[in-house]
C-alpha positions as CSV (number, residue, x, y, z in Angstrom):
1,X,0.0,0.0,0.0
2,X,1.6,3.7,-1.0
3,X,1.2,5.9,2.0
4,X,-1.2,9.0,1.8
5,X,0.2,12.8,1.6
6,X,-0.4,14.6,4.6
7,X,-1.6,17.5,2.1
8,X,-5.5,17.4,1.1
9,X,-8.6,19.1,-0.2
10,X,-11.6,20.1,1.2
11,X,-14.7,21.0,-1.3
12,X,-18.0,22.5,0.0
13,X,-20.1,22.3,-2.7
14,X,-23.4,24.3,-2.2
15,X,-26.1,26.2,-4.1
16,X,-26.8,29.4,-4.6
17,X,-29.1,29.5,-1.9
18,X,-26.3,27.9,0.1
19,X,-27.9,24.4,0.5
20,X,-24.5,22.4,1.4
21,X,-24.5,18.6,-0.2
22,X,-22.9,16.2,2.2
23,X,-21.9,12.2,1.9
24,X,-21.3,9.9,4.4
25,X,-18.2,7.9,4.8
26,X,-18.6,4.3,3.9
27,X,-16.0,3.3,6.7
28,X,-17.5,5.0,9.2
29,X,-21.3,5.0,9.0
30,X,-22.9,8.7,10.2
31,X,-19.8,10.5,10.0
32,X,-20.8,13.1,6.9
33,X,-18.3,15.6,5.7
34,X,-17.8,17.6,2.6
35,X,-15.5,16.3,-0.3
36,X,-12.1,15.8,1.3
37,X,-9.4,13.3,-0.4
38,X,-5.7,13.8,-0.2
39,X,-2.9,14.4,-3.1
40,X,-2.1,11.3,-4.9
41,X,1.7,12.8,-5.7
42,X,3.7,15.7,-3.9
43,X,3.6,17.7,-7.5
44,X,-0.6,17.5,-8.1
45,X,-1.4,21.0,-8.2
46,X,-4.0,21.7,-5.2
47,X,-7.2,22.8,-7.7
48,X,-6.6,19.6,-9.8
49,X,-6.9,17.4,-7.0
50,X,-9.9,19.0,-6.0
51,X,-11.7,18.6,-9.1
52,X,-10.2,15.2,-9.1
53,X,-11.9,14.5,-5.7
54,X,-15.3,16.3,-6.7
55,X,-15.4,13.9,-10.2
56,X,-14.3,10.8,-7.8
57,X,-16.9,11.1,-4.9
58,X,-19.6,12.8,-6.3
59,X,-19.5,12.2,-10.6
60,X,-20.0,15.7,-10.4
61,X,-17.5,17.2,-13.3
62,X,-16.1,20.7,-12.6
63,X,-14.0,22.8,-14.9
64,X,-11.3,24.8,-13.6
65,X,-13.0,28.1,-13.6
66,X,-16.1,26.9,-11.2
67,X,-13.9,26.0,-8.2
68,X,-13.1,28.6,-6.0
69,X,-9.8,28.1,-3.7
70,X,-10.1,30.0,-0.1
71,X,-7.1,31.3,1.1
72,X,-7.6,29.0,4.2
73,X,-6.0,26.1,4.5
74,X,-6.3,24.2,8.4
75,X,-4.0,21.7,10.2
76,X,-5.1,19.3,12.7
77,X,-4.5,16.2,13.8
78,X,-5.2,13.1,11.8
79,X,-7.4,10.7,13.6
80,X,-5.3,7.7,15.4
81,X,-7.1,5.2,13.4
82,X,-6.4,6.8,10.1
83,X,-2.7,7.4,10.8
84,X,-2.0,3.6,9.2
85,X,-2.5,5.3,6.0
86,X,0.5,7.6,6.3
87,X,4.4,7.5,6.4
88,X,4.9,6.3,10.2
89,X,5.1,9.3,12.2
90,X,2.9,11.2,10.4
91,X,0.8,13.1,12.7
92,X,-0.9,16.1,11.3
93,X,-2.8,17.0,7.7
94,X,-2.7,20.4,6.4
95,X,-6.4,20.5,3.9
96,X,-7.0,23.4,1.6
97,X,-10.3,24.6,1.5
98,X,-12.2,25.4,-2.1
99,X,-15.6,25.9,-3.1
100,X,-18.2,25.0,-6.0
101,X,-21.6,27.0,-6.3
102,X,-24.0,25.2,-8.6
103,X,-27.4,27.2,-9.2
104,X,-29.2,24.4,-7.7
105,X,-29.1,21.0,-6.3
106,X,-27.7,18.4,-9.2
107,X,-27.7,14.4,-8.7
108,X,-24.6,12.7,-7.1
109,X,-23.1,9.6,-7.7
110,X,-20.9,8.3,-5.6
111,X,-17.9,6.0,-5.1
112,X,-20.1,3.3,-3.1
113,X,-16.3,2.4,-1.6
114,X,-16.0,5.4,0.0
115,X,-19.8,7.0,0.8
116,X,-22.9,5.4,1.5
117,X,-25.0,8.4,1.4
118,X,-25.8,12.0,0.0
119,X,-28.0,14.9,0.9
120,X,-28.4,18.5,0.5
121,X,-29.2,20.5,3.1
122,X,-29.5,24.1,4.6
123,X,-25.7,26.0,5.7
124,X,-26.5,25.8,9.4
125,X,-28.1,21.9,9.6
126,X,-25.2,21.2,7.4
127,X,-22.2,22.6,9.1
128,X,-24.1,20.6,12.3
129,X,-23.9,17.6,11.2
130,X,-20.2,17.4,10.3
131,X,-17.6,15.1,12.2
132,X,-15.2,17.3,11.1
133,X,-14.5,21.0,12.9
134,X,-12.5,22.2,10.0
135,X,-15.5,21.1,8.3
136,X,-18.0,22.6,10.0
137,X,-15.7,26.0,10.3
138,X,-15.7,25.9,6.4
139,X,-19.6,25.6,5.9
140,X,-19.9,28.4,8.4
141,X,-18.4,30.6,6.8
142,X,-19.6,30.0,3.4
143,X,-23.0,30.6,5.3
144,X,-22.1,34.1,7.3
145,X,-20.8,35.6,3.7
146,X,-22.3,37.9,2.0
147,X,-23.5,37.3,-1.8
């Protein structure tokens, strides 16, 4: 198995009206999050793996111009029963947070190895309903800007 980057994305797609889509992980049942998935080589620029990600998870197909890249990028701890996945000693992630606004909701398909489950709902319920605080701090702020 090649060891993950400790680099990734994070991709809050939403609506205009700021209805957030979610999927739940297919490893860990109830744990919903945005689009996350890590580089696949140190030199994959950060917007191609998002759209990558987006196409991989969700079948949703998003050219280079629709995804928006925050300049916000968080570091946190990677959960102790995820750290298998890494170079040993790898403790922390850094994820770089983008956005896609569609003009309304679109069907999903997803990669039935990795999510179980989508749904589309409301900034606030969304953000709640995260596992994730960099997730949740990501949605909330999508939700307290202005248009």
């Amino acid at each position: 198995m090649i060891s993950k980057l400790p680099v990734s994305v994070l991709v809050v797609v939403h609506t205009a009206g700021k209805e957030v889509l979610l999927i739940e992980r297919a490893g860990q049942p109830g744990f919903w999050q945005s689009v996350t998935g890590s580089l696949e080589r140190a030199d994959e620029p950060l917007a191609e793996a998002a759209r990558r990600e987006l196409r991989e998870e969700t079948g949703i197909a998003a050219q280079p111009a629709d995804l928006k890249r925050w300049d916000l990028a968080y570091t946190f701890e990677i959960f102790a029963q995820w750290r298998h996945r890494f170079v040993p000693g790898t403790t922390h992630n850094t994820e770089h947070v983008f956005s896609l606004e569609l003009p309304g909701r679109v069907p999903v398909v997803l990669a039935p190895q990795e999510h179980l489950a989508s749904l589309w709902l409301p900034w606030r319920e969304a953000a709640g309903k995260c596992f994730s605080w960099s997730n949740r701090d990501a949605i909330g702020i999508l939700g307290l800007c202005a248009r």
